[in-house]
N, C-alpha and C positions, 0 to 999 in steps of 0.2 A: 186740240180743239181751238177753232179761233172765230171770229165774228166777222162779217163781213157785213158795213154801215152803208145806208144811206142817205145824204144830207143833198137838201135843198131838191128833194125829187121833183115836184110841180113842175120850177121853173127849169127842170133840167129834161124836161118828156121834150123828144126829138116827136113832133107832131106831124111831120111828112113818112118818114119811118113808122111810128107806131101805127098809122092808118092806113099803111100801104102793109103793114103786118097781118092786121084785125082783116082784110080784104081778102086777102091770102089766105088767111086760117080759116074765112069763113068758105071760101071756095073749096079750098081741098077738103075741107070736110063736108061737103055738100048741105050747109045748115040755110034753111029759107029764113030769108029776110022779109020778104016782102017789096023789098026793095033792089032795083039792081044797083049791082055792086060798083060802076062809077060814078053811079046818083048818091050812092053813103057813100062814098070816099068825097066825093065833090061837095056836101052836108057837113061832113067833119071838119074840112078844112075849112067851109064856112065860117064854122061854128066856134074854131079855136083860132085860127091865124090874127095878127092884128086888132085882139078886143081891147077895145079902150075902156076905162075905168076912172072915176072921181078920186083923188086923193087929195086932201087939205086945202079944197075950192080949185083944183088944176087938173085937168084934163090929159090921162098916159094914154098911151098906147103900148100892152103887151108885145115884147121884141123876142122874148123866148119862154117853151114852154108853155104849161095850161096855166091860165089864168087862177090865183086862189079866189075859191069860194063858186068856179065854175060849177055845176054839175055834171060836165063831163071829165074834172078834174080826178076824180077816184078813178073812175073807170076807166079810163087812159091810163093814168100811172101804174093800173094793176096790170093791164093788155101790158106798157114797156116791160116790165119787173117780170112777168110772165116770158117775155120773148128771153130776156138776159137772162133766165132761168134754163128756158129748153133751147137756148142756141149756144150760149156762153159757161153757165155755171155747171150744169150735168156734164159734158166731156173735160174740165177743166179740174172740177175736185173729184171726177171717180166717183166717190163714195156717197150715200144719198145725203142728199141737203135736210133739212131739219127746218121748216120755216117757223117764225116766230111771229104770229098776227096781230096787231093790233087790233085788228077788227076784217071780216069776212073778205073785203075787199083792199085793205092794205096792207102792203108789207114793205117797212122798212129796214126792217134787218132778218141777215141772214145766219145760222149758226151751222158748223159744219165739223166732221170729224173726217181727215184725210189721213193719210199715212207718214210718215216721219219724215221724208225725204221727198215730198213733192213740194214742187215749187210752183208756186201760182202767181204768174202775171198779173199786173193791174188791169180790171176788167174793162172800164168806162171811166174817161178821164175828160171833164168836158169844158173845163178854163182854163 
């Protein structure tokens, strides 16, 4: 049994990837948006690329990741963690993942029981 962490997720959502995931999953599954799909993807990236933010009377500009305190900030990082779940973590430990929620929509850690002798790669390494 081992644990597999997540730190500093916000600013770690690869936000070109994740939107162009959420785009995907929503086509192949034929789910109606309302919306066509490079008018939300083109909204997303709006929406996250570049926000700028006040911090101790000086003016940032976000360079990676969703901005905290976004609202689209859970909801992304769940869509990433969801993608490293069904593309990355199920073929890698075999055996089912066990998640550990903090709350409906986040999940920073992951707990797992594999077999004795597998060996598992580092997943996502992004500094």
């Amino acid at each position: 049994m081992y644990s597999l962490n997540v730190t500093s997720l916000f600013t770690n959502v690869p936000l070109l990837e994740t939107s162009e995931f959420l785009c995907e999953y929503i086509a192949e599954n034929h789910l109606e948006t309302g919306i066509p799909l490079p008018t939300l993807k083109e909204h997303l990236l709006r929406c996250t690329f570049g926000v700028q933010f006040l911090f101790n009377g000086r003016i940032y500009q976000q360079t990676n990741g969703v901005a905290m305190g976004s609202p689209l900030g859970p909801r992304l990082a769940d869509i990433f963690m969801g993608k490293l779940e069904s593309t990355i973590l199920q073929p890698t430990i075999l055996l089912r993942v066990h998640l550990l929620k903090w709350s409906e929509i986040y999940r920073p850690d992951y707990e797992a029981a594999i077999k004795e002798d597998t060996r598992t790669p580092p997943l996502v390494e992004t500094r």
